[in-house]
C-alpha positions as a Markdown table, in Angstrom:
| # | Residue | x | y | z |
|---|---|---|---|---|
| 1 | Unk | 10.9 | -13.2 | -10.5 |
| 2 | Unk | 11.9 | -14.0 | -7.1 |
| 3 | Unk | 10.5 | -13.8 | -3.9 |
| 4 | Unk | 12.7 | -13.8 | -0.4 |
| 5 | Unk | 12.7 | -11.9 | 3.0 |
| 6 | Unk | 14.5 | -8.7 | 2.0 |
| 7 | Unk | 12.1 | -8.3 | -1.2 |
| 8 | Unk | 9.6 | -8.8 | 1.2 |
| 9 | Unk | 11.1 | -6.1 | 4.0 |
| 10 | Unk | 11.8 | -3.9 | 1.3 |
| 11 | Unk | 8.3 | -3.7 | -0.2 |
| 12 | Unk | 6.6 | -3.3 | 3.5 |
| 13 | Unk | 9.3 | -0.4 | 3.7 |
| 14 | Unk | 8.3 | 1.7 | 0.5 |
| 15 | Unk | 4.3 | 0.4 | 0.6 |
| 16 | Unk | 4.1 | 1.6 | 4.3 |
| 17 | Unk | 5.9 | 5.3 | 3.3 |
| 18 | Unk | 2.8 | 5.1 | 0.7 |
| 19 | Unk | 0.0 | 4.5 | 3.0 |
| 20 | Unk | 1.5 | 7.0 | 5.4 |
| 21 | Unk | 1.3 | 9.5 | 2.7 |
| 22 | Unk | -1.7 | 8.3 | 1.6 |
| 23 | Unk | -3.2 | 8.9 | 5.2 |
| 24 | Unk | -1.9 | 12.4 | 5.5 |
| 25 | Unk | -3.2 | 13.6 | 2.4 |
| 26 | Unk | -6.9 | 12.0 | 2.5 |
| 27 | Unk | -6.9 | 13.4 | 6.1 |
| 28 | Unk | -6.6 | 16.7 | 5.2 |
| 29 | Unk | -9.5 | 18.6 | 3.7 |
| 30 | Unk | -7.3 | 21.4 | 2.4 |
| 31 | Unk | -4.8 | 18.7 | 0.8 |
| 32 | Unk | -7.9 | 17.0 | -1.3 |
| 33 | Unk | -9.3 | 20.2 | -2.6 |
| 34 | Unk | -5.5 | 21.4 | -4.1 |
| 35 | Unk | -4.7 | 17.9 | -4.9 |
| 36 | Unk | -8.0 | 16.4 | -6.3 |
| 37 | Unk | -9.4 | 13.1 | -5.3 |
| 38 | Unk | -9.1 | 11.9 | -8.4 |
| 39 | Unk | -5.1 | 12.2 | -7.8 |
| 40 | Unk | -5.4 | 10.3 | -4.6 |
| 41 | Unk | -7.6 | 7.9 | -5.7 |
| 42 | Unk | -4.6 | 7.1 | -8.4 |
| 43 | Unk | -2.3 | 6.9 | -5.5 |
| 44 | Unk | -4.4 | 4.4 | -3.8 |
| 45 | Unk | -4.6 | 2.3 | -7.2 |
| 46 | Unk | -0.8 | 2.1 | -7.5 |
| 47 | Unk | -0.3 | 1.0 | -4.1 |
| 48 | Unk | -2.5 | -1.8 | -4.1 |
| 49 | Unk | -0.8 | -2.5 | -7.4 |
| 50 | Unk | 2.3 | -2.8 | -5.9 |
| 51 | Unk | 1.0 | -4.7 | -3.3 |
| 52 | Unk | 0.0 | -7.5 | -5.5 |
| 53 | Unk | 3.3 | -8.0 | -6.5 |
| 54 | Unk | 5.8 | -9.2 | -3.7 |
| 55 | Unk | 8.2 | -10.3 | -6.2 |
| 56 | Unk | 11.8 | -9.1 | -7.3 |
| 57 | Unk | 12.1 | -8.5 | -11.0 |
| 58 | Unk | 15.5 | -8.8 | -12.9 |
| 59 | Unk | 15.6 | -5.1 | -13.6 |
| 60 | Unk | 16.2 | -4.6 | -9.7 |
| 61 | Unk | 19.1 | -3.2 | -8.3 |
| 62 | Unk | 20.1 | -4.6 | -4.9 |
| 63 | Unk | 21.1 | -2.0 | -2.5 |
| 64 | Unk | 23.5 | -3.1 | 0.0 |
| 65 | Unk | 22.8 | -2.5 | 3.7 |
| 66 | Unk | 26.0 | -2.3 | 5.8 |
| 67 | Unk | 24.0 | -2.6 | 9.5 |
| 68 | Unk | 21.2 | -3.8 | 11.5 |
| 69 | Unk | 20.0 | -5.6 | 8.3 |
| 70 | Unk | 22.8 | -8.2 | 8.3 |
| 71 | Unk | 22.4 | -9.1 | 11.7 |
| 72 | Unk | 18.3 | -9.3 | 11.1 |
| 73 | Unk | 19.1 | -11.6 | 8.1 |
| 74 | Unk | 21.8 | -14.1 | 10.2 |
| 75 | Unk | 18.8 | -14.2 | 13.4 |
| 76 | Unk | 16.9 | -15.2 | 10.7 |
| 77 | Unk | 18.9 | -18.2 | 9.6 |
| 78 | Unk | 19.2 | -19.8 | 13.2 |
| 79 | Unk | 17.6 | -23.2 | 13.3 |
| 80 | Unk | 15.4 | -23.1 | 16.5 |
| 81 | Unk | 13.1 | -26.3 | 15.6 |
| 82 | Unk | 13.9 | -29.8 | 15.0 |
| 83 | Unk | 10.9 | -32.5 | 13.6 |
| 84 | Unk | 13.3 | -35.7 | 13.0 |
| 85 | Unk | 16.1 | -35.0 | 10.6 |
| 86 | Unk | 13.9 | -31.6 | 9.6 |
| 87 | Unk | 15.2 | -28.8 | 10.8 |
| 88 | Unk | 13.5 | -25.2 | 10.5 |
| 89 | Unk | 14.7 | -21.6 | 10.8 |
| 90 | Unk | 13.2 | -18.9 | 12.2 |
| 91 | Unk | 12.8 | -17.3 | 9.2 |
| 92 | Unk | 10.9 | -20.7 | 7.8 |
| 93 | Unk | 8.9 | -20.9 | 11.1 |
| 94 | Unk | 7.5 | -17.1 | 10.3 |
| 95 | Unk | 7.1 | -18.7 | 7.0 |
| 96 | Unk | 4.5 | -21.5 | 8.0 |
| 97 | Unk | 3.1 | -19.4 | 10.6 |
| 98 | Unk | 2.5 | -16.8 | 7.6 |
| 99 | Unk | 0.8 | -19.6 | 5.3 |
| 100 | Unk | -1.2 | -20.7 | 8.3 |
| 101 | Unk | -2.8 | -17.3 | 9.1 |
| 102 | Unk | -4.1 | -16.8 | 5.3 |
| 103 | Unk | -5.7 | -20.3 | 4.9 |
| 104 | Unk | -7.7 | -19.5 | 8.0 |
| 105 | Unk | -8.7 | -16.0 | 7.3 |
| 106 | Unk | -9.7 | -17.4 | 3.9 |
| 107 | Unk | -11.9 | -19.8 | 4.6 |
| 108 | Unk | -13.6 | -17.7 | 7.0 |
| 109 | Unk | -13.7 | -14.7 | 4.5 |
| 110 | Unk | -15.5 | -17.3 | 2.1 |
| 111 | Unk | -17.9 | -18.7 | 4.6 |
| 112 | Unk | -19.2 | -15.2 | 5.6 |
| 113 | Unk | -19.4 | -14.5 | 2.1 |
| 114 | Unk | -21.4 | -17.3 | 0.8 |
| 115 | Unk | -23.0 | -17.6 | 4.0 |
| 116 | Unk | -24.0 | -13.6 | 3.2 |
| 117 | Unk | -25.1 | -14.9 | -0.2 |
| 118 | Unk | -27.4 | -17.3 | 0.2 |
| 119 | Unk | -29.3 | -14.8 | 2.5 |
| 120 | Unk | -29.8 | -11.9 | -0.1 |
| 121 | Unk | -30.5 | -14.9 | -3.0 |
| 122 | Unk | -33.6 | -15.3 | -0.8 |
| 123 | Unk | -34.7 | -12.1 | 0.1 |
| 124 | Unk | -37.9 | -10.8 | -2.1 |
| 125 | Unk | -37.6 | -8.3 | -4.8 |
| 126 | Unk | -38.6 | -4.7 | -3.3 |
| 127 | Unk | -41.8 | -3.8 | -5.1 |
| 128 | Unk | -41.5 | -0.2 | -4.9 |
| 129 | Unk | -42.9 | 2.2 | -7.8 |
| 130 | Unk | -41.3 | 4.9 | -7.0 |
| 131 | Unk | -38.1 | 3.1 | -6.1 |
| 132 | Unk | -37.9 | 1.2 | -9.3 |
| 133 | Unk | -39.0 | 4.7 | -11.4 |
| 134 | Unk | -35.6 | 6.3 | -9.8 |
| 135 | Unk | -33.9 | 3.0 | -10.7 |
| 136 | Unk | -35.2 | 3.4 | -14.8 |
| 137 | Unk | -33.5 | 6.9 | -14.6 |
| 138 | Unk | -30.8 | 6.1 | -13.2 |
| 139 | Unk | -29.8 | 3.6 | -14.9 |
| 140 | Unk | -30.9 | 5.8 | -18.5 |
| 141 | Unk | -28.1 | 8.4 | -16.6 |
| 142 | Unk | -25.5 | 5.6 | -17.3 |
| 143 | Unk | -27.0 | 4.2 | -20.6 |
| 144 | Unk | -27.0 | 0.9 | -18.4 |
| 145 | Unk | -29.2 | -2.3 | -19.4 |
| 146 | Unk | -27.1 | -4.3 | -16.2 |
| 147 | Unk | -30.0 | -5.9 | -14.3 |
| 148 | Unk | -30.3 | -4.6 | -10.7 |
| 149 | Unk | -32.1 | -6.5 | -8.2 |
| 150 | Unk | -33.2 | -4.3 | -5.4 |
| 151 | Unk | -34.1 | -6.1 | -2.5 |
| 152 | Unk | -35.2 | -5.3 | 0.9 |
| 153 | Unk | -33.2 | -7.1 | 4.1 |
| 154 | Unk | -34.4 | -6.0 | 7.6 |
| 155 | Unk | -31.3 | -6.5 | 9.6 |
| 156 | Unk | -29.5 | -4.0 | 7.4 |
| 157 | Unk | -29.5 | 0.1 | 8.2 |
| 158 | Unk | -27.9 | 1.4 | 5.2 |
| 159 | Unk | -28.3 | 0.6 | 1.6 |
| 160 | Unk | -25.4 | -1.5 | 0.2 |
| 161 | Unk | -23.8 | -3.0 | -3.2 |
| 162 | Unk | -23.3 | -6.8 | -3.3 |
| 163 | Unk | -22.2 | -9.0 | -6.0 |
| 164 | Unk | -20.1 | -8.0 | -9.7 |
| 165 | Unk | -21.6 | -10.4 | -11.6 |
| 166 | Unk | -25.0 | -10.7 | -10.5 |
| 167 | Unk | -25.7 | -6.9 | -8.4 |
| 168 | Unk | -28.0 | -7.1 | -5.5 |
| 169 | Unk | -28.9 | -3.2 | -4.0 |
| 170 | Unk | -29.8 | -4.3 | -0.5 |
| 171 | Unk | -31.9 | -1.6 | 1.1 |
| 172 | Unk | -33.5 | -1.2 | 4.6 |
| 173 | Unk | -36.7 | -0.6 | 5.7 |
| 174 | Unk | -36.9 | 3.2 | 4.7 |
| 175 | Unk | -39.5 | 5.8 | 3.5 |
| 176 | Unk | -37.8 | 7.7 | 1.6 |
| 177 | Unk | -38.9 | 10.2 | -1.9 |
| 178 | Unk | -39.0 | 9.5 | -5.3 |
| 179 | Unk | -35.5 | 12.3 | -5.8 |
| 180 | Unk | -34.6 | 10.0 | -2.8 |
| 181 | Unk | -34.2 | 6.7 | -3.6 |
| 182 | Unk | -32.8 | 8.5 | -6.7 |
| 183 | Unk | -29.3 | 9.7 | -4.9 |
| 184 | Unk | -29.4 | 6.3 | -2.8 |
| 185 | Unk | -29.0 | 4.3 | -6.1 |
| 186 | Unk | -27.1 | 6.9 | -8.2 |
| 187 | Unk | -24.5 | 5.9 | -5.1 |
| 188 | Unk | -24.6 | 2.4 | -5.7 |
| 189 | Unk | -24.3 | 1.8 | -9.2 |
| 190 | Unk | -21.8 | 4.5 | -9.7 |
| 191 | Unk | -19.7 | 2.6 | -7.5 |
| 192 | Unk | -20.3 | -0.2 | -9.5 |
| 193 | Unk | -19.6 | 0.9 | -12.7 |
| 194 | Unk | -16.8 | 2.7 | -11.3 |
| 195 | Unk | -15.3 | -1.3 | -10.7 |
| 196 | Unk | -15.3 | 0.0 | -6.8 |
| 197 | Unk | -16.3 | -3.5 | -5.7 |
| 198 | Unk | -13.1 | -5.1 | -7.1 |
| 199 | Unk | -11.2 | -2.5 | -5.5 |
| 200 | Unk | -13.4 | -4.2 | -2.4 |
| 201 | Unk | -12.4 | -7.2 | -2.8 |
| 202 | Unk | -8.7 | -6.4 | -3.3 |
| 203 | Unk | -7.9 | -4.8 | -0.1 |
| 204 | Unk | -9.8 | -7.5 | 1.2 |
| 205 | Unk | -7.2 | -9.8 | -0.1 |
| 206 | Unk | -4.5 | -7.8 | 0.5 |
| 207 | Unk | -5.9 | -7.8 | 4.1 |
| 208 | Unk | -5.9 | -11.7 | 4.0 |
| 209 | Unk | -2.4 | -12.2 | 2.5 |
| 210 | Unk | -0.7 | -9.5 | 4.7 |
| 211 | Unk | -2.5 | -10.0 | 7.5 |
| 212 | Unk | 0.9 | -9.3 | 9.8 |
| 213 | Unk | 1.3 | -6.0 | 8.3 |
| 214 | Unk | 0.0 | -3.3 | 10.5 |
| 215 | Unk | -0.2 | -0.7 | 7.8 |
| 216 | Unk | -2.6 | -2.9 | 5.1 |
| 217 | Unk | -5.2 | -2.5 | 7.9 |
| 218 | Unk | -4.6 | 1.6 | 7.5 |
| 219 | Unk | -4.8 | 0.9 | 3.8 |
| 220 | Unk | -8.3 | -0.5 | 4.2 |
| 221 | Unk | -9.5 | 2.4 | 6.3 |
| 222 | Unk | -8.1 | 4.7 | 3.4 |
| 223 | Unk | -8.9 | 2.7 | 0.4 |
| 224 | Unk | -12.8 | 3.0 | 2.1 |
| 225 | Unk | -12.5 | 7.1 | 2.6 |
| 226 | Unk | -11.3 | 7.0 | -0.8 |
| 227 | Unk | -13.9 | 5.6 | -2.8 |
| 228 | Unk | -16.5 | 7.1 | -0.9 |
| 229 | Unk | -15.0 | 10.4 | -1.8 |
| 230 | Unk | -14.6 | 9.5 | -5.1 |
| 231 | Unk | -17.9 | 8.8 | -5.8 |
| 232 | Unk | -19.5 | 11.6 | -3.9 |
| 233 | Unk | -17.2 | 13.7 | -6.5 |
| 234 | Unk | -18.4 | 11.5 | -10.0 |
| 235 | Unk | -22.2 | 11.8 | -8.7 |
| 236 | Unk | -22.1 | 15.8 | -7.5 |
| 237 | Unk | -19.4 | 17.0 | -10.3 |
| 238 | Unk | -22.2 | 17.8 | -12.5 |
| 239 | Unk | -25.1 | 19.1 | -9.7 |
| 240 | Unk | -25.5 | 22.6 | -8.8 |
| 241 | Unk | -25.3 | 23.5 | -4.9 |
| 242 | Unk | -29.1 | 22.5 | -4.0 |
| 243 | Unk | -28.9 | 19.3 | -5.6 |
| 244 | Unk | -25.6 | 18.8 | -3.8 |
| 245 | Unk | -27.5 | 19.6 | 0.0 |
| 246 | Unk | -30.5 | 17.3 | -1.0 |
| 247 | Unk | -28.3 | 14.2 | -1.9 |
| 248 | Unk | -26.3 | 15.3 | 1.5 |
| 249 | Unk | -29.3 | 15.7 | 3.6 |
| 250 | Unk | -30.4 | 12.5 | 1.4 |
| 251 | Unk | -27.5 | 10.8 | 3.2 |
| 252 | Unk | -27.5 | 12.2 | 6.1 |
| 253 | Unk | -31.5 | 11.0 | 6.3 |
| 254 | Unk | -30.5 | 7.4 | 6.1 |
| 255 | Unk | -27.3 | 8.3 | 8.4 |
| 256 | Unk | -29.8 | 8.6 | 11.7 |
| 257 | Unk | -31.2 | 5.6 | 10.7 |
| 258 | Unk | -27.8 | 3.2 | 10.5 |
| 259 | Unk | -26.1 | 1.1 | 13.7 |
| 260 | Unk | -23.0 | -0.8 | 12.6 |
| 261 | Unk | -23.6 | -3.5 | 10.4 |
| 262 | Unk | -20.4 | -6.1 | 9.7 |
| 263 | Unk | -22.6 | -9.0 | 8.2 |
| 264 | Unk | -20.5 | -9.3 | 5.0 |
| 265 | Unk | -17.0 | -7.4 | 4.4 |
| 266 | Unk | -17.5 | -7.8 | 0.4 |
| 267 | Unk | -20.0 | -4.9 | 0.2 |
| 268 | Unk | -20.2 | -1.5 | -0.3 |
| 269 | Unk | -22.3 | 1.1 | 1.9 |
| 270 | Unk | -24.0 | 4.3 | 1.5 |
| 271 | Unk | -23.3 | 5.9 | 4.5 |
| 272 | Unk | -20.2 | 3.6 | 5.9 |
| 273 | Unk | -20.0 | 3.8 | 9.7 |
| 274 | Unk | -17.9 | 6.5 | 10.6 |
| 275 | Unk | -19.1 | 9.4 | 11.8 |
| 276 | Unk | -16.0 | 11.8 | 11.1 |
| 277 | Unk | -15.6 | 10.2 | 7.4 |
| 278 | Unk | -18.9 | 11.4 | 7.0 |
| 279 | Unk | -18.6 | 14.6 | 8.3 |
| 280 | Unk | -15.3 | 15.1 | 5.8 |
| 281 | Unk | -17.3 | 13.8 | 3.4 |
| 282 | Unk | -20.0 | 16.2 | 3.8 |
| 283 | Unk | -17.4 | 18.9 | 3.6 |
| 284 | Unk | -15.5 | 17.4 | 0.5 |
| 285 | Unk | -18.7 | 17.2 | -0.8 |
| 286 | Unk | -20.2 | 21.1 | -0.3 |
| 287 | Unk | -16.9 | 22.8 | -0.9 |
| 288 | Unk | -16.2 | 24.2 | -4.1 |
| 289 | Unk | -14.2 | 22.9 | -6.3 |
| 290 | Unk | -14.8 | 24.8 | -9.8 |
| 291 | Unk | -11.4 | 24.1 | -10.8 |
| 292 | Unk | -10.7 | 20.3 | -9.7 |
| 293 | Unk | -11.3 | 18.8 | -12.8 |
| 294 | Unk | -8.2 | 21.4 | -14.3 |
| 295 | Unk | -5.5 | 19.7 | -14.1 |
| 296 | Unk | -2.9 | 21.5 | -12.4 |
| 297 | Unk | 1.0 | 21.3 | -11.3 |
| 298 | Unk | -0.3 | 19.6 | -7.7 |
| 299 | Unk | -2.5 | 17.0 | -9.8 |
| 300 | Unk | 1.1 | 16.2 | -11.4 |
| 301 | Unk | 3.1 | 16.4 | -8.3 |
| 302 | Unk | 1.0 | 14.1 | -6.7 |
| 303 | Unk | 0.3 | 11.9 | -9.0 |
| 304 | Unk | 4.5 | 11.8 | -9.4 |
| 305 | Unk | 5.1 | 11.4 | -5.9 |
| 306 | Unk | 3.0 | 8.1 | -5.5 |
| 307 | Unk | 4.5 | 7.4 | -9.1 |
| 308 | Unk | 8.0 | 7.6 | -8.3 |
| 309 | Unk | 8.0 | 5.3 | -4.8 |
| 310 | Unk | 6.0 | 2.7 | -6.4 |
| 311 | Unk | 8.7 | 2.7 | -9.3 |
| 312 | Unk | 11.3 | 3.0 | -6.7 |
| 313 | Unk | 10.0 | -0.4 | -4.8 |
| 314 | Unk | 10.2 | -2.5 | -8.0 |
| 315 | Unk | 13.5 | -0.8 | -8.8 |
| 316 | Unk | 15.8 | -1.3 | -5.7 |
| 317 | Unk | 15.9 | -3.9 | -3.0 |
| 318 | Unk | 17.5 | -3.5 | 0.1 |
| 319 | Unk | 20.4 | -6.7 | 0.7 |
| 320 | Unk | 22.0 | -7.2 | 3.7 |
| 321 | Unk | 26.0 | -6.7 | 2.8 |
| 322 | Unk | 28.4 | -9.1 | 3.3 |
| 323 | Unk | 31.4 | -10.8 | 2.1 |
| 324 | Unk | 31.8 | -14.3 | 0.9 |
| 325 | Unk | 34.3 | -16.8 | 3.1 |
| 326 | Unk | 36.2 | -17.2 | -0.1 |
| 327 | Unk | 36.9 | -13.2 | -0.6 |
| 328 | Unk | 37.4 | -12.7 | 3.1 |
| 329 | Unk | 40.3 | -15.0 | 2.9 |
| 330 | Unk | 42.0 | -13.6 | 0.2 |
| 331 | Unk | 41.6 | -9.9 | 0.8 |
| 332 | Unk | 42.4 | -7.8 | 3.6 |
| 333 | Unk | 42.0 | -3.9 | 4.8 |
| 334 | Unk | 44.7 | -1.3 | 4.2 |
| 335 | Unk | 44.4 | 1.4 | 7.6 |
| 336 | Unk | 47.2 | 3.3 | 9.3 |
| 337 | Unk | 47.3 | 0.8 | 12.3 |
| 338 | Unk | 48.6 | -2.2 | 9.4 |
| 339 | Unk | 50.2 | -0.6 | 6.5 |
| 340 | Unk | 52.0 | 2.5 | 5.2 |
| 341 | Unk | 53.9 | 3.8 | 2.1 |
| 342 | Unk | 57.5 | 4.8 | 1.9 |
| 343 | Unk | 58.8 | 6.8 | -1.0 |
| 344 | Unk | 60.5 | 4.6 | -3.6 |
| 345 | Unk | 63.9 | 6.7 | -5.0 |
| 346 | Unk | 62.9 | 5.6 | -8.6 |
| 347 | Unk | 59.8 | 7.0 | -8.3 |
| 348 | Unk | 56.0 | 5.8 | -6.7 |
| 349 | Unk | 55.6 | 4.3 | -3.3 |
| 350 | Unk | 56.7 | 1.5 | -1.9 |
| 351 | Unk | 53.6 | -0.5 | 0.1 |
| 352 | Unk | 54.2 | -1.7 | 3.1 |
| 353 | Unk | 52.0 | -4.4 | 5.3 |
| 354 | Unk | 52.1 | -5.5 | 8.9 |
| 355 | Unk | 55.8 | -3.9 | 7.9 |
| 356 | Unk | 56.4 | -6.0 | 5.5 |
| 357 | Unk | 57.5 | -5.1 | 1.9 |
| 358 | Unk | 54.0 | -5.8 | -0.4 |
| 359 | Unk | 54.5 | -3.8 | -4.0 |
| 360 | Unk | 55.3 | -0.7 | -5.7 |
| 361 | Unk | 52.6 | 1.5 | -6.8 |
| 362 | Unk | 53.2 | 4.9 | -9.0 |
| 363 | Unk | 50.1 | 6.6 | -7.7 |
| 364 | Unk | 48.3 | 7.1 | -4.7 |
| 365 | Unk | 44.9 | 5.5 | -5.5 |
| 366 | Unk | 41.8 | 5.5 | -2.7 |
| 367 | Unk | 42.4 | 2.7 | -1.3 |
| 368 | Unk | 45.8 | 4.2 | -0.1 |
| 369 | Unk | 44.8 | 8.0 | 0.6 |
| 370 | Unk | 44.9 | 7.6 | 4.2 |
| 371 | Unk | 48.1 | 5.6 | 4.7 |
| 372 | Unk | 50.9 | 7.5 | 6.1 |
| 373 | Unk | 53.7 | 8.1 | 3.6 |
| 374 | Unk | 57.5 | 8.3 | 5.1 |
| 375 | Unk | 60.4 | 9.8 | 2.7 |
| 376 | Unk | 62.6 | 6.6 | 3.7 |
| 377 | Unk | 62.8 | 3.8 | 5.7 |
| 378 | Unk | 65.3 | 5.6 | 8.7 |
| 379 | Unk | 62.0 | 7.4 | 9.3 |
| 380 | Unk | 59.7 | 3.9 | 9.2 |
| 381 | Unk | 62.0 | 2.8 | 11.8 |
| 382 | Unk | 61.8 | 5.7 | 14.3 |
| 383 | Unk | 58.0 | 6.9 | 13.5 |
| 384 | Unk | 57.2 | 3.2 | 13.8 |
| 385 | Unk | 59.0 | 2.5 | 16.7 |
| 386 | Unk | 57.2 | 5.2 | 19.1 |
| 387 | Unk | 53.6 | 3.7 | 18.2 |
């Protein structure tokens, strides 16, 4: 497996069709009820797949690219900065500068997030009754015995998951029902036993790692529209219309209540803190969808369309084309301003070059198709002549 600037250029290329399409398709109510948000949510899964792999494989096919590439790939190659005898490219320049920008935005990811750690590892347990009796049948929903510490942090506006191996539910300050506190934590642990907080912490990497690429931070957007959608589906598939308006109005209770909180990026929220994602999922959410879980031609065609572009960006990588100093010296260009054929009286063609005599050929191959072809050489002489 190898990794160089045209794997790299062609992978931002096929990923960035991806999360274009993505976009599209999770912005369009109409599009998520015919396609399912299961089939999206696949589509997000394979391009973060994809994503994780900036390598070429030997089972890729290089794709020459005649222009603009070649001349990307030579500006590339210019040495612009000389340290002693070192001398460094542009292309190894964008390199370092590369490197550079994830070592800082990983530390700092890491500082907020044991920094945000410590903090809930001190908070008190929330003492509840009623809280921790919608907690007992929530968990008997999943058949879960995963320990769950709820606990209560003031600067917070909206409940939130944190932590895969030991889960914290960090609530606010709220008054809320028994049936209450029941939707608010049949949120949160469905998205963690749906593994949503890996998916977190992927895009959060991906974020890192690609941090030039304008499209990974449209990927984030999506990938959070996506798994809120997704779990509103898991949690209301099985609820009839009123208990889909009270674990709406449920939401939309806490909703009122939340400003926008970025102490930690490795966290999950109810509510998130967009207004218009909420609204679509409100809408996702009350529509109905008796036939989603069919699965239908669009599921397929879907679910083939992000298929066949991810396979497509481990299959083919775009080269810039050129030809080696060796080859270039040794070959040369048959056209009608250097070369022509004459008919050869014991039959083929005689090959001519810068009107010289080369060889005899028998047929008229492609390479020759669009040379001019005289019956003699009388008429080489006076065609040629008037050129």
């Amino acid at each position: 497996m190898d990794f160089s600037f045209t794997v790299l250029l062609t992978l931002t290329f096929f990923s960035g069709i991806l999360i274009i399409l993505l976009w599209i398709m999770l912005h369009n109510n109409q599009i998520i009820q015919k396609a399912g948000i299961s089939s999206l949510f696949i589509g997000l899964l394979l391009v973060l797949f994809r994503l994780l792999m900036p390598v070429e494989f030997p089972f890729a096919r290089n794709v020459p690219i005649r222009h603009i590439l070649p001349d990307i790939t030579l500006f590339m190659e210019n040495k612009i900065l000389y340290i002693g005898t070192l001398k460094l490219s542009i292309l190894q320049l964008m390199h370092i500068i590369w490197a550079l920008g994830i070592i800082i935005l990983l530390i700092k990811f890491l500082f907020e997030y044991l920094l945000f750690k410590r903090k809930v590892g001190l908070l008190p347990p929330a003492e509840d009754i009623e809280l921790h009796s919608a907690l007992q049948e929530v968990l008997a929903d999943f058949r879960s015995h995963k320990n769950f510490r709820i606990v209560i942090m003031k600067n917070v506006t909206t409940p939130m998951l944190f932590g895969i191996q030991k889960p914290y539910i960090i609530i606010p300050s709220l008054n809320l029902t028994k049936d209450e506190w029941y939707y608010v934590l049949k949120h949160e642990i469905t998205h963690y036993c749906k593994g949503d907080l890996w998916i977190k912490l992927l895009v959060e990497y991906l974020c890192i790692f690609y941090w030039w690429n304008p499209f990974i931070y449209l990927l984030k957007k999506q990938a959070a529209k996506a798994i809120e959608l997704h779990t509103d589906y898991k949690i209301t598939d099985s609820f009839d219309d009123i208990r889909k308006i009270e674990y709406f109005e449920c939401i939309l209770k806490i909703a009122k209540n939340q400003a926008k909180d970025k102490s930690n990026k490795a966290l999950l929220t109810l509510t998130g803190n967009n207004a218009s994602v909420l609204s679509q999922r409100l809408h996702v959410t009350l529509t109905d969808y008796s036939d989603i879980s069919k699965f239908t031609f669009k599921h397929l065609a879907v679910f083939l369309t992000f298929l066949f572009l991810t396979a497509s960006s481990f299959l083919f990588v775009f080269e810039p084309y050129a030809i080696s100093p060796y080859d270039e010296s040794t070959t040369f260009e048959l056209n009608e301003q250097n070369a022509y054929l004459v008919v050869n009286p014991d039959g083929g063609y005689d090959l001519y070059y810068k009107k010289n005599y080369f060889v005899t050929v028998h047929e008229i191959e492609n390479s020759y198709s669009g040379l001019h072809i005289y019956n003699n050489i009388d008429e080489v002489k006076n065609n040629e002549k008037n050129k």
